[in-house]
VEXTORNU-359680 format. One record per residue (C-alpha): x, y, z; residue in three letters. Coordinates in steps of 0.5 Angstrom, whole numbers, padded with zeros to 4 digits, always signed. Layout:
BEGIN
XYZAla;...
***
This chain:
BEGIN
+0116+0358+0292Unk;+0115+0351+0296Unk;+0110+0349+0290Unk;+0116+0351+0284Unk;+0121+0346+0289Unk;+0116+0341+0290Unk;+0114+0341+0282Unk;+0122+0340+0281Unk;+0123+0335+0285Unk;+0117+0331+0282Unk;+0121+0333+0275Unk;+0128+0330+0277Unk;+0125+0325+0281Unk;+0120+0323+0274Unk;+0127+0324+0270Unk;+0131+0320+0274Unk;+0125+0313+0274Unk;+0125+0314+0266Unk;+0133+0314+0265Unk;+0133+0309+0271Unk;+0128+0304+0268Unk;+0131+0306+0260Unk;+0137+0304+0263Unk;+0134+0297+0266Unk;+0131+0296+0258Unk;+0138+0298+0256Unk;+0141+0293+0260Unk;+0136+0287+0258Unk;+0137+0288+0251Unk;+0145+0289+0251Unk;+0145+0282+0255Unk;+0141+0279+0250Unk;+0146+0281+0245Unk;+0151+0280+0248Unk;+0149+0273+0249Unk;+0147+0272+0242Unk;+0154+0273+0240Unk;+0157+0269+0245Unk;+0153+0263+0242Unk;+0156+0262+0236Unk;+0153+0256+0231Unk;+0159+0251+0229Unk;+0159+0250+0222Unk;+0160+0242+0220Unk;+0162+0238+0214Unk;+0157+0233+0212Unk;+0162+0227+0213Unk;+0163+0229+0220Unk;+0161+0223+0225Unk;+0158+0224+0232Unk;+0163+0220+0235Unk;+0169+0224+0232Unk;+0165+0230+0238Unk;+0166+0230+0244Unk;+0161+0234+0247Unk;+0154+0230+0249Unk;+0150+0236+0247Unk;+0151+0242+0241Unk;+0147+0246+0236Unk;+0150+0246+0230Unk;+0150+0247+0222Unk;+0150+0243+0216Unk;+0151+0245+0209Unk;+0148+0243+0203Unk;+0149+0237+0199Unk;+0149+0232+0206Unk;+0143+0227+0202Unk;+0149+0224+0198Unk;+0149+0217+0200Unk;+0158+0216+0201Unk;+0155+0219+0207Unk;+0153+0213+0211Unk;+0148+0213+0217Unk;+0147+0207+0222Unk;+0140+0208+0225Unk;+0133+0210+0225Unk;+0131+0216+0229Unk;+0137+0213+0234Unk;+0143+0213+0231Unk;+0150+0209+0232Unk;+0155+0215+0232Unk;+0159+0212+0227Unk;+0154+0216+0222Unk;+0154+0222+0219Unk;+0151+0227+0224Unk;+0149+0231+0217Unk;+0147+0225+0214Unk;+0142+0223+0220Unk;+0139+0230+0221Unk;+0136+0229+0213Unk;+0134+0222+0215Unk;+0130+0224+0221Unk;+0127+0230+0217Unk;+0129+0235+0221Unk;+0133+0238+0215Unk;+0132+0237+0208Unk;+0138+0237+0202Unk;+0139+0244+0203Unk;+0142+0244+0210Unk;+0141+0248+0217Unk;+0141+0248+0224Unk;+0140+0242+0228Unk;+0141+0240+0236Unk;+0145+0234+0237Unk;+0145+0230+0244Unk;+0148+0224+0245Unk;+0146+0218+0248Unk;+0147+0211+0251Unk;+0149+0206+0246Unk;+0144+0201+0243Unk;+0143+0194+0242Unk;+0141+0194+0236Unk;+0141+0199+0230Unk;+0136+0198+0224Unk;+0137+0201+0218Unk;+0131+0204+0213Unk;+0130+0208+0208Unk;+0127+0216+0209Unk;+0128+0222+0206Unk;+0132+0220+0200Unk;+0137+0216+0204Unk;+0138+0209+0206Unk;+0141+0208+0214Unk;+0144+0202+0214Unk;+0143+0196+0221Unk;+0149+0195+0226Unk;+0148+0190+0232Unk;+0151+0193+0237Unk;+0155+0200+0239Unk;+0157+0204+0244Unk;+0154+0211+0244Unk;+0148+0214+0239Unk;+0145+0220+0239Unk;+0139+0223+0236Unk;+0137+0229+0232Unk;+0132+0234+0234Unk;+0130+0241+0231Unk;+0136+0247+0233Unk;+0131+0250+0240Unk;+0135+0251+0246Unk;+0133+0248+0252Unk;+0133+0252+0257Unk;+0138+0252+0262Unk;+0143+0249+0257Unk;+0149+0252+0255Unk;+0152+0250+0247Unk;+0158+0250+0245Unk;+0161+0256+0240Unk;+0166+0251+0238Unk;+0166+0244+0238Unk;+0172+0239+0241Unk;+0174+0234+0236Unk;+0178+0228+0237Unk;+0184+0227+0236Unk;+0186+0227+0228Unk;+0194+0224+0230Unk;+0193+0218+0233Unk;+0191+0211+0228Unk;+0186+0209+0232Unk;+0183+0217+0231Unk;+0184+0217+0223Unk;+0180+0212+0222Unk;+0173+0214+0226Unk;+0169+0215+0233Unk;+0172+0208+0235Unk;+0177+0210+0240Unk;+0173+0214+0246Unk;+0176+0220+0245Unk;+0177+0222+0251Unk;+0183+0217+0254Unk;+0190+0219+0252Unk;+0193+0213+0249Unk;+0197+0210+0255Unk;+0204+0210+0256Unk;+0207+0203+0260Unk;+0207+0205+0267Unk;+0203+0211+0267Unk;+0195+0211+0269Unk;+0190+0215+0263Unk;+0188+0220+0265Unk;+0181+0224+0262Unk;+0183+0229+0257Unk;+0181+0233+0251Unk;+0186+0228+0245Unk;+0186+0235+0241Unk;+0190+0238+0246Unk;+0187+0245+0244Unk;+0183+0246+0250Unk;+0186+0245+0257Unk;+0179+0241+0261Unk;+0179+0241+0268Unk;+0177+0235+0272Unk;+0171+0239+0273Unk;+0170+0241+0267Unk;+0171+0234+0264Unk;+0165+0232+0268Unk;+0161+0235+0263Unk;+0165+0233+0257Unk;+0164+0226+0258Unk;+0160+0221+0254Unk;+0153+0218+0256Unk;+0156+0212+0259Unk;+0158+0207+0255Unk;+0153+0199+0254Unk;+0155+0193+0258Unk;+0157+0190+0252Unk;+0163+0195+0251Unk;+0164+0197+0259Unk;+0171+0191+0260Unk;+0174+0193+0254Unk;+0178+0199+0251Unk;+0177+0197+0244Unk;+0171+0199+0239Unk;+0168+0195+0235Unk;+0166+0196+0227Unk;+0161+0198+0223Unk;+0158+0194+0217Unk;+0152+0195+0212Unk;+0150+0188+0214Unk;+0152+0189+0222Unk;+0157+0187+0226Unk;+0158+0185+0233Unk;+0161+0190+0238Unk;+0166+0184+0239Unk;+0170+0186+0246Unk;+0175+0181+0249Unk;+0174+0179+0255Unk;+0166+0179+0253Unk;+0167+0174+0247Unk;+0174+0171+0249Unk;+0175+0165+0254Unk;+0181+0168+0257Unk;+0179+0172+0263Unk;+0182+0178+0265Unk;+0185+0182+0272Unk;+0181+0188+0273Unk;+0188+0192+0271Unk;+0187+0189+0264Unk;+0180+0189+0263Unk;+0178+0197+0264Unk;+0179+0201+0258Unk;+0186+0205+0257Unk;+0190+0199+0259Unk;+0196+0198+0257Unk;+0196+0196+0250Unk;+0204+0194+0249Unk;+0202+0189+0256Unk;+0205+0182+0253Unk;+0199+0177+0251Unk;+0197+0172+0256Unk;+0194+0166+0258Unk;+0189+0166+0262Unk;+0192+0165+0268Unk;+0196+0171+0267Unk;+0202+0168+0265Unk;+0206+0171+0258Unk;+0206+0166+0252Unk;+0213+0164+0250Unk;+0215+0165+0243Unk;+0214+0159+0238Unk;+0219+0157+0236Unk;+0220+0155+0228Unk;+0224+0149+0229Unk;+0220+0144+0225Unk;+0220+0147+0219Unk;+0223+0146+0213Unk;+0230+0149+0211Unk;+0228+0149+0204Unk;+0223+0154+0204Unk;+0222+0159+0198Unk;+0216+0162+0197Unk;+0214+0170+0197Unk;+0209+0172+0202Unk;+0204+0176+0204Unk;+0200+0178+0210Unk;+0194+0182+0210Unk;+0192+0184+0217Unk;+0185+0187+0221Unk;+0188+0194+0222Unk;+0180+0195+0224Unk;+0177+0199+0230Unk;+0173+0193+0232Unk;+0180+0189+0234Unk;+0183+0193+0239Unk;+0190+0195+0241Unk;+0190+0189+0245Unk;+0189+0184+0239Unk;+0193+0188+0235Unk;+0199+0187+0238Unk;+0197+0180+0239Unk;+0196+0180+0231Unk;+0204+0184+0231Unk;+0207+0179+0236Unk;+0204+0172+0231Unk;+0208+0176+0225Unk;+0214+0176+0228Unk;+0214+0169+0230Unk;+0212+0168+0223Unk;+0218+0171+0221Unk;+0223+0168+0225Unk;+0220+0161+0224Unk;+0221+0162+0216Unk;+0228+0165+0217Unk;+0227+0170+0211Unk;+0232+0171+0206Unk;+0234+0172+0199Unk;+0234+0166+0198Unk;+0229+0163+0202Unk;+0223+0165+0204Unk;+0220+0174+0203Unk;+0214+0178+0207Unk;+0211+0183+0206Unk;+0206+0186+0210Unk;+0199+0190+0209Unk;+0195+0192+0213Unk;+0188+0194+0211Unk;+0181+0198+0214Unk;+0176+0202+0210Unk;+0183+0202+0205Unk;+0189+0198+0204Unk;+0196+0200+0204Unk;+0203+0197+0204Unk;+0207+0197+0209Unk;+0213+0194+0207Unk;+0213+0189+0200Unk;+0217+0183+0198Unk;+0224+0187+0197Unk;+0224+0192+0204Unk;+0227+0186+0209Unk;+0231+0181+0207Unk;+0232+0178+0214Unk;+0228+0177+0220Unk;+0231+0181+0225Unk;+0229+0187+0220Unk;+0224+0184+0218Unk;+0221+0184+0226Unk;+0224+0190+0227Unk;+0218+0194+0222Unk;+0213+0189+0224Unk;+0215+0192+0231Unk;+0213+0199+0229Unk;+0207+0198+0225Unk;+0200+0203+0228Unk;+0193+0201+0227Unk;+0189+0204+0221Unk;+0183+0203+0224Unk;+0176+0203+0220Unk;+0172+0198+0217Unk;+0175+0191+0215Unk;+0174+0191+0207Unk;+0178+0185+0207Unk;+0175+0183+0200Unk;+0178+0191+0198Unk;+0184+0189+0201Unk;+0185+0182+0197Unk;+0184+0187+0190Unk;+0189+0191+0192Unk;+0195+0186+0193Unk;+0193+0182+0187Unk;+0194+0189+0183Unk;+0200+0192+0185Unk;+0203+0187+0191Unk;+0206+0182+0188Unk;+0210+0186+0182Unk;+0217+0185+0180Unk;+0218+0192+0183Unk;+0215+0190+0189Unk;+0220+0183+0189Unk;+0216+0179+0187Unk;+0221+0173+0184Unk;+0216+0169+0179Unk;+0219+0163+0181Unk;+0217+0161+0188Unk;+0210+0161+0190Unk;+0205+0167+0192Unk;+0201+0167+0197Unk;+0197+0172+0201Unk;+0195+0171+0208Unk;+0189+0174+0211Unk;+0188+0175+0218Unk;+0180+0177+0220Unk;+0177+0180+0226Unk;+0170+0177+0226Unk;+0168+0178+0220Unk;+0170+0182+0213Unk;+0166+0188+0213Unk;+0165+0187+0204Unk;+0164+0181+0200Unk;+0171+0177+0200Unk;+0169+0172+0194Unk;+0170+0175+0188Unk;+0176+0178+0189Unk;+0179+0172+0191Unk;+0177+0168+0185Unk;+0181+0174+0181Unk;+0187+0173+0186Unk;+0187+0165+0185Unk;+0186+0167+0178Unk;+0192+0171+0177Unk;+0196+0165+0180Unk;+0196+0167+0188Unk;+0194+0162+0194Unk;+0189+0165+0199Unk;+0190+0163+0206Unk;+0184+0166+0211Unk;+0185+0166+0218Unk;+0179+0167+0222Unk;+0179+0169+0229Unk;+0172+0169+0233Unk;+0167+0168+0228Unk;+0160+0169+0228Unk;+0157+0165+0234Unk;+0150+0163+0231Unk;+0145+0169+0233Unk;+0150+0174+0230Unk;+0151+0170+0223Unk;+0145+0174+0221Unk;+0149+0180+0221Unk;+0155+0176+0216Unk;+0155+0180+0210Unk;+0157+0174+0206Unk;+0156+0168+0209Unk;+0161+0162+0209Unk;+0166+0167+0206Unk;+0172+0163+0208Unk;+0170+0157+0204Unk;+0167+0163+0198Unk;+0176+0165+0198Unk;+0180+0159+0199Unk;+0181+0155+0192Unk;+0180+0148+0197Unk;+0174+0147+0203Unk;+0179+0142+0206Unk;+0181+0145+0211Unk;+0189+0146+0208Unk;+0188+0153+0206Unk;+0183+0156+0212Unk;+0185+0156+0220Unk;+0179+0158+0224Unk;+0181+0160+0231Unk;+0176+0161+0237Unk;+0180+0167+0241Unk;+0185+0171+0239Unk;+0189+0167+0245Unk;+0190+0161+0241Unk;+0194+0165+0235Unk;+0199+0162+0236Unk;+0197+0155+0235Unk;+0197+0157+0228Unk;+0204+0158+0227Unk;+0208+0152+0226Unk;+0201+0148+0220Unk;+0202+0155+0218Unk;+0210+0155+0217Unk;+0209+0148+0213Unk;+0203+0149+0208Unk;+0206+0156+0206Unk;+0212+0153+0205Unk;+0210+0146+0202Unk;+0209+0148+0195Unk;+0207+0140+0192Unk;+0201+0142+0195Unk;+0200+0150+0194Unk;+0194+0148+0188Unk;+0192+0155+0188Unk;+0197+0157+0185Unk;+0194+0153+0178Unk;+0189+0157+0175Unk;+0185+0157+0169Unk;+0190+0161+0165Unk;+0197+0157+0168Unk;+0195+0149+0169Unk;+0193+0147+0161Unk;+0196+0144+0156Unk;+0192+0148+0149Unk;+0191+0144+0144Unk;+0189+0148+0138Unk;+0186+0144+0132Unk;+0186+0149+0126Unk;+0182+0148+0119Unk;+0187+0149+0113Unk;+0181+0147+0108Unk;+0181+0150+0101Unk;+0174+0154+0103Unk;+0178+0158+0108Unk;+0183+0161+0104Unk;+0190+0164+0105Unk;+0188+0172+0108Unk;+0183+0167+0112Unk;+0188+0163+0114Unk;+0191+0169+0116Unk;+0187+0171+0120Unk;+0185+0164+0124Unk;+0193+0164+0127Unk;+0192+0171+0129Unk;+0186+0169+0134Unk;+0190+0163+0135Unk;+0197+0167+0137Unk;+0190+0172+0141Unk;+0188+0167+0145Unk;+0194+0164+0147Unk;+0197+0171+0149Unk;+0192+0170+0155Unk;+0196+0164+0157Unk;+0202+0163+0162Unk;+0206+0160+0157Unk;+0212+0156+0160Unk;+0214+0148+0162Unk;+0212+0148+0168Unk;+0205+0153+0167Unk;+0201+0152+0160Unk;+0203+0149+0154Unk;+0201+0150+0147Unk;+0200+0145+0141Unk;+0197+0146+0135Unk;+0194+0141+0129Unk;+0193+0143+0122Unk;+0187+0139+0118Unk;+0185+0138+0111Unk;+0183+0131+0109Unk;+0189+0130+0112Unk;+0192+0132+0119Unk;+0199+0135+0121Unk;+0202+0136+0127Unk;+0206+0143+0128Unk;+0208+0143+0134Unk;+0206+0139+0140Unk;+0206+0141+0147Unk;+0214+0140+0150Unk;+0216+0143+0143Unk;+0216+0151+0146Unk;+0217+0154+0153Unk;+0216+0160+0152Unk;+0209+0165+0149Unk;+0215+0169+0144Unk;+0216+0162+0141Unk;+0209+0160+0141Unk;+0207+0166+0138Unk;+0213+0166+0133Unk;+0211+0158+0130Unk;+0203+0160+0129Unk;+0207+0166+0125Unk;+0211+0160+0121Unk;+0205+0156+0120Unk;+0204+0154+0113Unk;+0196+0154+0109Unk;+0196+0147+0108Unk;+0190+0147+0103Unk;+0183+0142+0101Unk;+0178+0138+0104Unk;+0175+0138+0112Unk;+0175+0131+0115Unk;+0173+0135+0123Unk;+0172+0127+0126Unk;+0179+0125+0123Unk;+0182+0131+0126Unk;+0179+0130+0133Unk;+0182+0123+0134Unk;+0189+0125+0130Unk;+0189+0130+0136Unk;+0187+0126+0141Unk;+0192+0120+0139Unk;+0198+0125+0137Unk;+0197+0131+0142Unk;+0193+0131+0148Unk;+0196+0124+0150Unk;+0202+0127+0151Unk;+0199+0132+0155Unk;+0201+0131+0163Unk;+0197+0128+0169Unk;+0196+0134+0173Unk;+0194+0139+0167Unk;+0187+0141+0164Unk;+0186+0139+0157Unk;+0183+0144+0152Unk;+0182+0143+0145Unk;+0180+0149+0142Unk;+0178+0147+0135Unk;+0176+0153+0129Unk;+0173+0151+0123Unk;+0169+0155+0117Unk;+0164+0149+0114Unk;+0160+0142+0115Unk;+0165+0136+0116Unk;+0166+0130+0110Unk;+0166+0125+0116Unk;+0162+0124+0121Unk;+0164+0128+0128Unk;+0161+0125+0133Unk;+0164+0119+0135Unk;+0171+0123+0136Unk;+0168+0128+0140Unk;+0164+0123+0144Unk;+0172+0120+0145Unk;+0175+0127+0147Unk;+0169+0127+0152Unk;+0171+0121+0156Unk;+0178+0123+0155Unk;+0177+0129+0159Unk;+0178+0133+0154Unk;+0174+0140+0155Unk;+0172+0142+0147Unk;+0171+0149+0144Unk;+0168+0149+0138Unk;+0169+0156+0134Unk;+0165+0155+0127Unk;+0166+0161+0121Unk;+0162+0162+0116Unk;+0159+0156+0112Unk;+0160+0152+0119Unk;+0154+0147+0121Unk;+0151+0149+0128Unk;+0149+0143+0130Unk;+0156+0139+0128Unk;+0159+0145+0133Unk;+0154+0143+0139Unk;+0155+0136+0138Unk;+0164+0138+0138Unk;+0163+0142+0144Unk;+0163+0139+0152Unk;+0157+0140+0155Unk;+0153+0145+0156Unk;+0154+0147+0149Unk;+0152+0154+0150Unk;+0158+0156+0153Unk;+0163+0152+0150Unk;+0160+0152+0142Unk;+0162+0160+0139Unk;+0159+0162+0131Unk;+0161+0167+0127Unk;+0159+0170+0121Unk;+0166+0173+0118Unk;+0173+0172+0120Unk;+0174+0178+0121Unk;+0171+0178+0127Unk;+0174+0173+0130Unk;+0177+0177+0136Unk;+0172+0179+0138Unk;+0170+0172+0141Unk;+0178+0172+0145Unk;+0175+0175+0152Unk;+0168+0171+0152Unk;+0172+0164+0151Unk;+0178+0166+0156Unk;+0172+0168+0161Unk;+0169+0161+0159Unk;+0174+0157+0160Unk;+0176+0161+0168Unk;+0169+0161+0169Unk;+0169+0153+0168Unk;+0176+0153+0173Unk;+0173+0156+0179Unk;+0166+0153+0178Unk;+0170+0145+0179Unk;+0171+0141+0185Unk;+0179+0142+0187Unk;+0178+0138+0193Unk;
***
């Protein structure tokens, strides 16, 4: 009986450690599942820049497709956190195209960023920015936890909209108040302590006195932090990140400027104006607010009115976008008023982008352009653009608009390697003496500007850019009604005449047309003070006769000179458009040599049966560009968009100093 009991109790005893031990393994599996899904991987987009999560350390996935290069990265193997996370991960070669899991960590902002090519795609360079982070294959590190859901920055807030730029864990401060370290989203409710654990690696020294950020660009740019940059100095209140961004500028000693006043500036000003302002991420809120306040003093010293004066404001990042145009506001107490409310974009600076757009769809009748009062645009920059500004100017000056640059804290000589276009006021405005272009040491001395400002915008003697190639010329056309010709052919020569003259601003004050017929004999069908109007100057080309006989070329070049360009005005260009279908009966040389002397630009159009050699001879050198042949006269339309181009190429390549 004992043994039975004894072999019992062994039995419950040996049941009881199985059951005890299968529990434990149990337990162990269960934790390990209930561990696996806790943790779950967050999934991203591939333009998701690290600097737009907040959290130091995480495990994410990418998709596929994040090898695209709209995807920028700034870096090699570190990268600033302006990049894509994504788009790093498959520059590293921690991912391919197809996407997966990577471990991302944050670490402290670099010096310098340099961009490579690896792995199919091209990071670009940058100098100096304030946090980086590297990329690494998706193996937890013991003792970590990740995050089953990442914390974002704020997408509400201006600064925010544009990127990582704004530090994402500062509450955007409110006059008399301290920030606070908090989650922007609002989401999540974070804990002092847990705060501790969701700040970001600390910051460079570069980026330590300052709450604004600099921006990236594919050729550089410097984190250009006031106080680091600036010769004012600041208390302590005002250089530690948060400070109050509504704070009035100041001097260095602390005292509050004093508004400019507008006193010195002529009643008689009427012009349409447009400012395009840096809303980039590298201005900051302090700077930002400086830019605002110098918009409203310039409003006020204009004295905006509908008869007077008009504004209108863009203000430009990664894109452009208008705030107000010409016809919002019609007097500056609301004109200040709008400026007043006007919040940062953010981003890069494409300025050049931004001088395309106002080009485009700013001065426009809708917009309140009034077509006789001058245009001009007025570009603010922070730095240095972040695109090419040159092209798009030429276009701009082109189009009749006079570009005025301001350029506050440029490129001290270690950063000029970092400018992606080099001298690039001087490549915008259409004279290098100084009249077009300001350049400001400190965003402090802003308002120095003012009053030279006020006066060149409103001097309207002086606005020379808004002469373009297609508004500044007396066009003398000098047409061949020989026998050869033909009247179907002659027909056809007015048409190109009439298509040539649409590209022109046509009126007294803009371009003027004239036109000679020839034959041995010559006849002047309407000079330049004849029509004021392109509907008339293309209502008398359709009223011209065919005259009909021989081709005396050389008679018809100084027939021209006497009776047509001599009654041109000193301050236009003078074009002589001369088209003809065969070898002239008299000699060309010694009237073509006059119109050169004269300063006669000459383009020579020769059809059919026409010498070359006698069209390199009319032309103005380099006869390349100023000499056209063409084997039939139905194709003369052809040539309509290569002569305009020549004639705007050869505007903007002489000295208008």
């Amino acid at each position: 009986m004992g043994t039975v009991v004894l072999t019992m109790k062994a039995s419950v005893i040996e049941m009881f450690l199985v059951l005890l031990v299968t529990g434990i393994h149990s337990n162990k599996e269960t934790t390990k599942k209930i561990k696996r899904l806790k943790f779950n991987v967050p999934q991203i987009n591939c333009d998701v820049k690290a600097g737009k999560i907040i959290n130091p350390e995480f495990i994410v996935k990418c998709p596929a497709g994040c090898q695209d290069p709209k995807y920028h990265v700034y870096g090699t193997d570190v990268y600033a956190s302006y990049s894509s996370v994504c788009g790093a991960a498959v520059h590293s070669g921690v991912l391919d195209n197809s996407g997966g899991k990577i471990l991302v960590r944050k670490v402290a902002g670099q010096s310098g960023y340099k961009g490579s090519y690896s792995n199919g795609v091209q990071s670009l360079s940058l100098p100096r920015w304030r946090e980086s982070f590297i990329v690494s294959e998706s193996k937890p590190q013991k003792g970590v936890t990740y995050p089953s859901a990442l914390t974002y920055s704020s997408s509400k807030s201006p600064a925010a909209k544009a990127g990582e730029t704004t530090k994402a864990y500062e509450r955007p401060s409110v006059p008399g108040t301290t920030p606070q370290p908090v989650t922007l989203t609002q989401v999540v409710a974070v804990t002092t302590a847990d705060a501790s654990h969701t700040t970001l690696p600390k910051p460079s020294p570069f980026a330590a006195s300052t709450a604004s950020s600099p921006r990236p660009q594919p050729a550089g740019h410097r984190s250009r932090e006031m106080g680091l940059w600036s010769t004012p100095t600041y208390t302590s209140s005002q250089n530690r990140p948060g400070a109050n961004p509504g704070v009035q500028r100041q001097d260095a000693s602390g005292a509050a400027f004093q508004k400019p006043v507008g006193a010195d500036v002529s009643l008689d000003c009427k012009v349409d104006l447009s400012f395009l302002i840096d809303g980039s991420s590298s201005i900051g809120k302090r700077r930002f607010r400086i830019q605002k306040q110098f918009l409203a003093d310039v409003a006020q010293a204009l004295d905006i009115g509908p008869v007077g004066p008009l504004m209108g404001v863009v203000q430009y990042g990664d894109n452009p976008a208008t705030h107000f145009n010409l016809r919002t506001h019609t007097n500056s107490r609301d004109l200040k008023t709008a400026i007043e409310k006007i919040s940062q974009r953010g981003g890069l600076a494409n300025a050049g982008r931004a001088i395309s757009f106002v080009t485009k769809n700013f001065f426009s009748k809708a917009n309140g352009n009034r077509g006789g009062p001058p245009n001009v645009a007025v570009v603010l920059v922070d730095g240095w653009p972040t695109d090419k500004v040159e092209e798009a100017s030429r276009l701009a000056r082109e189009s009749g608009i006079n570009i005025f640059f301001i350029a506050i804290e440029g490129a001290v000589e270690n950063e000029k390697q970092y400018v992606l276009e080099p001298n690039f006021v001087n490549k915008a405005v259409c004279r290098t003496n100084g009249f077009y272009s300001f350049h400001v040491q400190s965003w402090f001395g802003l308002h120095k500007t003012l009053q030279p400002l006020v006066k060149r915008v409103c001097d309207a003697e002086r606005l020379a850019c808004s002469k373009t190639c297609l508004n500044s010329a007396d066009v003398g056309f000098v047409i061949d009604g020989s026998s050869s010709v033909g009247t179907g052919n002659f027909r056809t020569v007015l048409q190109f005449v009439a298509n040539l003259s649409r590209e022109f601003e046509i009126s007294d004050t803009d371009t003027r047309v004239g036109a000679v017929q020839y034959t041995y004999e010559q006849r002047l069908e309407f000079g330049f003070d004849r029509y004021s109007s392109k509907a008339d100057v293309l209502g008398a080309l359709k009223r011209v006769g065919y005259w009909s006989g021989g081709t005396s070329t050389g008679a018809a070049i100084h027939y021209a000179l006497e009776q047509l360009f001599k009654k041109s005005k000193p301050n236009k260009r003078k074009l002589m458009i001369l088209i003809t279908d065969g070898r002239s009966y008299d000699d060309v040389r010694i009237p073509a040599l006059a119109a050169h002397l004269k300063g006669v630009i000459t383009y020579a159009v020769g059809v059919a049966w026409a010498a070359q050699e006698e069209l390199e001879v009319i032309a103005t050198h380099p006869a390349r560009d100023h000499s056209f042949f063409v084997d039939d006269f139905d194709n003369l339309y052809q040539y309509v968009p290569r002569i305009i181009q020549n004639i705007c190429t050869e505007f903007n390549s002489q000295p208008r100093n």
